[in-house]
N, CA, C and O atoms as a GROMACS GRO file, in nm:
protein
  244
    1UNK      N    1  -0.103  -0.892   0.069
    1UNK     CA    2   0.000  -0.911   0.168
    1UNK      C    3  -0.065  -0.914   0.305
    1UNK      O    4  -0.166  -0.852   0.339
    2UNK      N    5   0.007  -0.993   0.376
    2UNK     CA    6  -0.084  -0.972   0.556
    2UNK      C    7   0.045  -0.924   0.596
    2UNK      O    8   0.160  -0.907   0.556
    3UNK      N    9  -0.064  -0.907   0.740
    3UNK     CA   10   0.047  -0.845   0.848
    3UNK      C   11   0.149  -0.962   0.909
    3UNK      O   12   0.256  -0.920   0.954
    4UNK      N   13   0.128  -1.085   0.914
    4UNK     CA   14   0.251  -1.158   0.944
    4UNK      C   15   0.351  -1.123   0.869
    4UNK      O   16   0.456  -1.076   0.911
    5UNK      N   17   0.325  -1.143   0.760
    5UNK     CA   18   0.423  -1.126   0.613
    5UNK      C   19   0.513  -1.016   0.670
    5UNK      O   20   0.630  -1.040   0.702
    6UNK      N   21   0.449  -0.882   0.683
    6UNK     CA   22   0.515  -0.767   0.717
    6UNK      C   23   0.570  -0.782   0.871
    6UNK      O   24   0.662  -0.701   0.884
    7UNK      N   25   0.557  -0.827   0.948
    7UNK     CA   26   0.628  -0.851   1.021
    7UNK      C   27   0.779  -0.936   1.042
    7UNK      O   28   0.849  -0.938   1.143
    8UNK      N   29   0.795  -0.982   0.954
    8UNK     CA   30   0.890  -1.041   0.888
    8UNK      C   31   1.015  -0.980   0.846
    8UNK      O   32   1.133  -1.008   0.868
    9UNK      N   33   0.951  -0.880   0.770
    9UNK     CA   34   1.021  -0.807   0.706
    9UNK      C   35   1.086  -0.658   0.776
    9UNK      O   36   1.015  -0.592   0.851
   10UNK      N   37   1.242  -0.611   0.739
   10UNK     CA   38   1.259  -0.519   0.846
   10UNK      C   39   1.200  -0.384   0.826
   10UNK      O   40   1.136  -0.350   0.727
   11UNK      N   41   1.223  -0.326   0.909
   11UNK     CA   42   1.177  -0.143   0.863
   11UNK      C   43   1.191  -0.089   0.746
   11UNK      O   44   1.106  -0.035   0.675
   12UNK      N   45   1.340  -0.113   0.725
   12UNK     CA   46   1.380  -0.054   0.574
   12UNK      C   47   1.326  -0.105   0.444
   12UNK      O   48   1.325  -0.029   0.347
   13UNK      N   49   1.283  -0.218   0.435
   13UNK     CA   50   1.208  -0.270   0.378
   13UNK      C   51   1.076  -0.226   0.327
   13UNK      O   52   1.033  -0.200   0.215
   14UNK      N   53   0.997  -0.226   0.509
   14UNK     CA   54   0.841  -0.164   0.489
   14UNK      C   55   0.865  -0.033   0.443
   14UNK      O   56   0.821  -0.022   0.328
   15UNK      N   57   0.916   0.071   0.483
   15UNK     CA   58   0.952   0.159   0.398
   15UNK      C   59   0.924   0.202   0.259
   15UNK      O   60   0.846   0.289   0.220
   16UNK      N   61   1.000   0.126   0.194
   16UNK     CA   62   1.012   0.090   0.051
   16UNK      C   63   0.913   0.060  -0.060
   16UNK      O   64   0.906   0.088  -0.180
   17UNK      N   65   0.825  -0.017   0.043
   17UNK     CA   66   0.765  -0.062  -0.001
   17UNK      C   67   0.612   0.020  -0.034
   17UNK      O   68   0.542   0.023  -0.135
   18UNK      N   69   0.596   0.089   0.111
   18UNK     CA   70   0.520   0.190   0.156
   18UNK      C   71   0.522   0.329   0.015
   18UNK      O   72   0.428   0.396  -0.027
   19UNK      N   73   0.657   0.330  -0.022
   19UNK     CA   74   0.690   0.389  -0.104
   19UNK      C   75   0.613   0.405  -0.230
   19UNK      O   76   0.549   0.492  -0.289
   20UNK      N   77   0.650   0.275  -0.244
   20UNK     CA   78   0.601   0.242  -0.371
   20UNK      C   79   0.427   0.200  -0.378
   20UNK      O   80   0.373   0.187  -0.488
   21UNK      N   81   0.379   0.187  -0.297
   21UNK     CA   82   0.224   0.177  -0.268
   21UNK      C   83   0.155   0.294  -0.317
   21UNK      O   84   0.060   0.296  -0.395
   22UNK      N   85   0.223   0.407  -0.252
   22UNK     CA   86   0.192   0.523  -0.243
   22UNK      C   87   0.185   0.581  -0.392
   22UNK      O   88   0.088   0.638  -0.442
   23UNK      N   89   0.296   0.559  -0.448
   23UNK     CA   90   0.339   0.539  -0.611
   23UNK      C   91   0.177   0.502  -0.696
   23UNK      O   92   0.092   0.561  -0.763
   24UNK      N   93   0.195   0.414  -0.660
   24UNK     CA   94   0.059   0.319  -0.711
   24UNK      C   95  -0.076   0.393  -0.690
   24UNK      O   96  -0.141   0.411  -0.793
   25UNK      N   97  -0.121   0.432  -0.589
   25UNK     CA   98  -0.221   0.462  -0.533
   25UNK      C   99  -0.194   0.604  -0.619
   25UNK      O  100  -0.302   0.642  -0.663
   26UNK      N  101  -0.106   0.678  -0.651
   26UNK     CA  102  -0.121   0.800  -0.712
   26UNK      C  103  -0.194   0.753  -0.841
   26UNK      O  104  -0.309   0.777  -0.877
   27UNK      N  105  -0.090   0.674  -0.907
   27UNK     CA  106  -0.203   0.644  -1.059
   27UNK      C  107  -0.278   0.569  -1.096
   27UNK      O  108  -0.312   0.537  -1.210
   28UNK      N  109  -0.318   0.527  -0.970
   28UNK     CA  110  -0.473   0.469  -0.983
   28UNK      C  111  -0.557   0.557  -0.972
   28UNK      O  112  -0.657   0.546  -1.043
   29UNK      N  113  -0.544   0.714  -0.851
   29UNK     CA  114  -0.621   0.765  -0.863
   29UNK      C  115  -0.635   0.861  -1.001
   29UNK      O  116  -0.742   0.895  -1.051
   30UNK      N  117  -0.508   0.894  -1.050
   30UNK     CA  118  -0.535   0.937  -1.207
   30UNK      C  119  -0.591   0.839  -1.287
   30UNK      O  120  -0.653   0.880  -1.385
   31UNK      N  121  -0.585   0.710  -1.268
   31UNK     CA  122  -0.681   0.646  -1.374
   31UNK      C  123  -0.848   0.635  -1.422
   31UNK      O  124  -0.923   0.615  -1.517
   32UNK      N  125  -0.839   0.669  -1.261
   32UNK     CA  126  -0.971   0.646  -1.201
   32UNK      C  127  -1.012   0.792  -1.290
   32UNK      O  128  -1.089   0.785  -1.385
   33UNK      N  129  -0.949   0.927  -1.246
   33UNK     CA  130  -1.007   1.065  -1.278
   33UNK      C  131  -1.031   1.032  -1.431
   33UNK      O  132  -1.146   1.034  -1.476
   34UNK      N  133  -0.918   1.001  -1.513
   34UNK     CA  134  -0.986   0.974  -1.662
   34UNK      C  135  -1.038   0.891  -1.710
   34UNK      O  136  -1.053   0.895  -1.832
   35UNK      N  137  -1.080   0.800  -1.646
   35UNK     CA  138  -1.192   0.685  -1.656
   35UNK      C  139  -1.115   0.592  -1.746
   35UNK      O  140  -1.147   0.563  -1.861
   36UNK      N  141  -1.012   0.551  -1.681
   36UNK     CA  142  -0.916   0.440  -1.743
   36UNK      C  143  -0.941   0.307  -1.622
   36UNK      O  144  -0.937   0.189  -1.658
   37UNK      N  145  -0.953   0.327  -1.545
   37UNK     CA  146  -0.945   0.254  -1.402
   37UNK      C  147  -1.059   0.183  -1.456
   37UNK      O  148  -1.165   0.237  -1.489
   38UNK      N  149  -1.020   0.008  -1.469
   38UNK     CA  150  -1.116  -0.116  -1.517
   38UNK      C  151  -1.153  -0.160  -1.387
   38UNK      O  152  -1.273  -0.148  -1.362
   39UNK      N  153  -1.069  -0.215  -1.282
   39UNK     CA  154  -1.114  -0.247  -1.149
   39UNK      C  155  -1.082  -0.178  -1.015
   39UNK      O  156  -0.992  -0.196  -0.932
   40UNK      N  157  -1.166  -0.110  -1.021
   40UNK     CA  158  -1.190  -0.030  -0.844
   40UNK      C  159  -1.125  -0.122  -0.740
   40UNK      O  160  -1.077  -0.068  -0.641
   41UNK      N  161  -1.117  -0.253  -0.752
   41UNK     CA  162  -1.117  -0.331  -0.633
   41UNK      C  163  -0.938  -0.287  -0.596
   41UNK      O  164  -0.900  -0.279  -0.479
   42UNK      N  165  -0.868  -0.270  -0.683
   42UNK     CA  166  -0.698  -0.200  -0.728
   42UNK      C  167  -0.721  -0.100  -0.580
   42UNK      O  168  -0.698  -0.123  -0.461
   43UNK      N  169  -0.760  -0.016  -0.631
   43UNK     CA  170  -0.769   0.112  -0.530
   43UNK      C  171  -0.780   0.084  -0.394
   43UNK      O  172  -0.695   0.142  -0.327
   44UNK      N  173  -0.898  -0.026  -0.298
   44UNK     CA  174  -0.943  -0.030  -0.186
   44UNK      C  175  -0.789  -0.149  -0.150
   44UNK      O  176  -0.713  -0.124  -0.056
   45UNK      N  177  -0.771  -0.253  -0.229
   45UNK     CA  178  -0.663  -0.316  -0.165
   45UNK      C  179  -0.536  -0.215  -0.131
   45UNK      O  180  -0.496  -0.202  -0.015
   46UNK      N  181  -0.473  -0.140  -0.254
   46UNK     CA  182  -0.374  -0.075  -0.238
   46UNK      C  183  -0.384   0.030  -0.112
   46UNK      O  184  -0.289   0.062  -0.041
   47UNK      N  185  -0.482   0.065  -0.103
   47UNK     CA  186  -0.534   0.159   0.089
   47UNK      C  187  -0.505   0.084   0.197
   47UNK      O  188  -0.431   0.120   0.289
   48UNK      N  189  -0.575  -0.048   0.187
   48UNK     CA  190  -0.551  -0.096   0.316
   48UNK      C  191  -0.399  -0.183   0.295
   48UNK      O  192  -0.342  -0.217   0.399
   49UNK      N  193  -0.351  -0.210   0.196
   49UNK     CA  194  -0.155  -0.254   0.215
   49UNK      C  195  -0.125  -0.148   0.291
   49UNK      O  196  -0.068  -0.161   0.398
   50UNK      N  197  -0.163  -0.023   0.240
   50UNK     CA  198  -0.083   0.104   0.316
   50UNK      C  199  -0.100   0.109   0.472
   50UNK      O  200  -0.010   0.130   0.552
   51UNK      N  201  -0.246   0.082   0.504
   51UNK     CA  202  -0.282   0.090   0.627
   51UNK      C  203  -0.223  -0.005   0.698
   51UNK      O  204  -0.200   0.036   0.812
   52UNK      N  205  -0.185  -0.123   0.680
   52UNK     CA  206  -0.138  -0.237   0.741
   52UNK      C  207   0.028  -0.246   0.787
   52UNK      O  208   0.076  -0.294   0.890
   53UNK      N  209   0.121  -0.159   0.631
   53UNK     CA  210   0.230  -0.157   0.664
   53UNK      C  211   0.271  -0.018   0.733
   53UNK      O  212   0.388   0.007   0.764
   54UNK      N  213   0.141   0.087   0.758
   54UNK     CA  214   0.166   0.194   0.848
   54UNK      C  215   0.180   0.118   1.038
   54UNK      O  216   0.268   0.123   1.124
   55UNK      N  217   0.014   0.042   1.031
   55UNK     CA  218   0.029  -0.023   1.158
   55UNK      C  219   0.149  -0.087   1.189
   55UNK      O  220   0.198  -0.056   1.297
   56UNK      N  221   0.218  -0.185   1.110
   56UNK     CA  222   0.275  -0.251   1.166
   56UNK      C  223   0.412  -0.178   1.196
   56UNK      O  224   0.480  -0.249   1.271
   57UNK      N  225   0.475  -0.062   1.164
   57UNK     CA  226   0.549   0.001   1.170
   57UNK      C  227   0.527   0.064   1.253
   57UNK      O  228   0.637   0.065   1.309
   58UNK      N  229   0.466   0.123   1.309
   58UNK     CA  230   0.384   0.154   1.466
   58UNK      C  231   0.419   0.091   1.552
   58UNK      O  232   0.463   0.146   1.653
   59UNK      N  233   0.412  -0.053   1.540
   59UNK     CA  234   0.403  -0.185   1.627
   59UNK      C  235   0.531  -0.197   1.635
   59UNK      O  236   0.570  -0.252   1.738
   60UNK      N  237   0.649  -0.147   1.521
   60UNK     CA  238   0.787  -0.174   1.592
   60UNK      C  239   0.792  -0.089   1.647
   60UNK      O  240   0.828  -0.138   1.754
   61UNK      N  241   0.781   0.061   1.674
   61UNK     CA  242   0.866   0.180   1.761
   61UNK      C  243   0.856   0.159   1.877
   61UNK      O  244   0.911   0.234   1.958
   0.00000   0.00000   0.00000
């Protein structure tokens, strides 16, 4: 996802979505702990979605 994209979209939305990232990023990192986790690359994207739809939510207040 880019940050145009998210700009697009309203608060309540990023939110949601943020939500559910976060979701994700939990059981990847349990996958990772029991050595289920096939691609690492999962983990570094799902960080920076988070980081991007934190900034841009910043950028509205």
């Amino acid at each position: 996802m880019k940050a145009n994209e998210l700009r697009q979209k309203s608060a309540d939305d990023m939110v949601q979505e943020l939500d559910a990232l976060h979701k994700e990023q939990f059981n990847l990192r349990m996958q990772n702990a029991t050595g289920q986790l096939t691609r690492n690359s999962e983990m570094k994207r799902v960080r920076r979605d988070i980081a991007r739809i934190k900034t841009v939510l910043s950028e509205k207040k």
